[in-house]
C-alpha positions in Angstrom: 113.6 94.8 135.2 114.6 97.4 132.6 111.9 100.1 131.4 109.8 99.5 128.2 112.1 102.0 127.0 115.4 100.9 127.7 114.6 97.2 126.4 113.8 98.6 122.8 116.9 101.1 122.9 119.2 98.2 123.8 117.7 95.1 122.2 119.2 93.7 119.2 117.3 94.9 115.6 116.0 91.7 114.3 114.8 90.7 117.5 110.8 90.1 118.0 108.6 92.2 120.2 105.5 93.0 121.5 105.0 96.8 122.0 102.1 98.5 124.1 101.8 101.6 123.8 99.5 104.6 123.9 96.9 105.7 120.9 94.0 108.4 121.0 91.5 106.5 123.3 93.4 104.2 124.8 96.3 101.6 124.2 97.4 99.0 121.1 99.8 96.1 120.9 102.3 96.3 117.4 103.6 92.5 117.4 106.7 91.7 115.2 110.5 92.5 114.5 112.4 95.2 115.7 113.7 96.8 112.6 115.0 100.2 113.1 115.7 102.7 116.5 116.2 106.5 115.8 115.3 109.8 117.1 112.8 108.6 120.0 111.0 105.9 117.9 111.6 102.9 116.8 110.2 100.2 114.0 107.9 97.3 114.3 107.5 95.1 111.3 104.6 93.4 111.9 102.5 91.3 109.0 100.6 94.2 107.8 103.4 97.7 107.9 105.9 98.8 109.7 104.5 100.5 112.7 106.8 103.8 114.1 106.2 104.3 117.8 107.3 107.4 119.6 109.0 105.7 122.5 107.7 108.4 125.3 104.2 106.4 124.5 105.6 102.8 125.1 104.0 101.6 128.3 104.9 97.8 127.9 107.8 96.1 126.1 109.1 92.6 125.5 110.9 89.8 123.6 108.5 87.0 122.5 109.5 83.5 121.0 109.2 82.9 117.2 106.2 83.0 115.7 104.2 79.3 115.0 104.8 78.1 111.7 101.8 79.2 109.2 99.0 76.0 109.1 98.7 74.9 105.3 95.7 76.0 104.0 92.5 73.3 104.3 91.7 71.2 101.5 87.7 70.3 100.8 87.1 67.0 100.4 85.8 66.1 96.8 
């Protein structure tokens, strides 16, 4: 089993992760795409931003299976 490291170095940009890593106080989870590797860090782009993350603070890393398609929204009943 490869480091947390040495999975995002060598996986594909474009693939989807789930990233652990360290944050003042604790730990935090960035779920999405892999979009960009450089200098130490790489790119998340999960729903809300792109999240940088300093690879020396990854504790956890993996590839997770496509995200569930989006339910349509409810509709109220007249």
């Amino acid at each position: 089993m490869p480091l947390p490291q040495q999975f995002l170095s060598g996986a594909p940009l474009g693939t989807r992760v789930v990233v652990r890593y360290r944050i003042e106080g604790g730990l935090t989870d960035a779920l999405g795409e892999l979009v960009e590797r450089a200098d130490g860090a790489c790119t998340v782009r999960t729903r809300r931003s792109d999240v940088v993350i300093a690879l020396p603070l990854v504790v956890a890393a993996k590839e997770v299976p496509p995200a569930p398609p989006r339910r349509a929204p409810r509709v109220q009943a007249p």
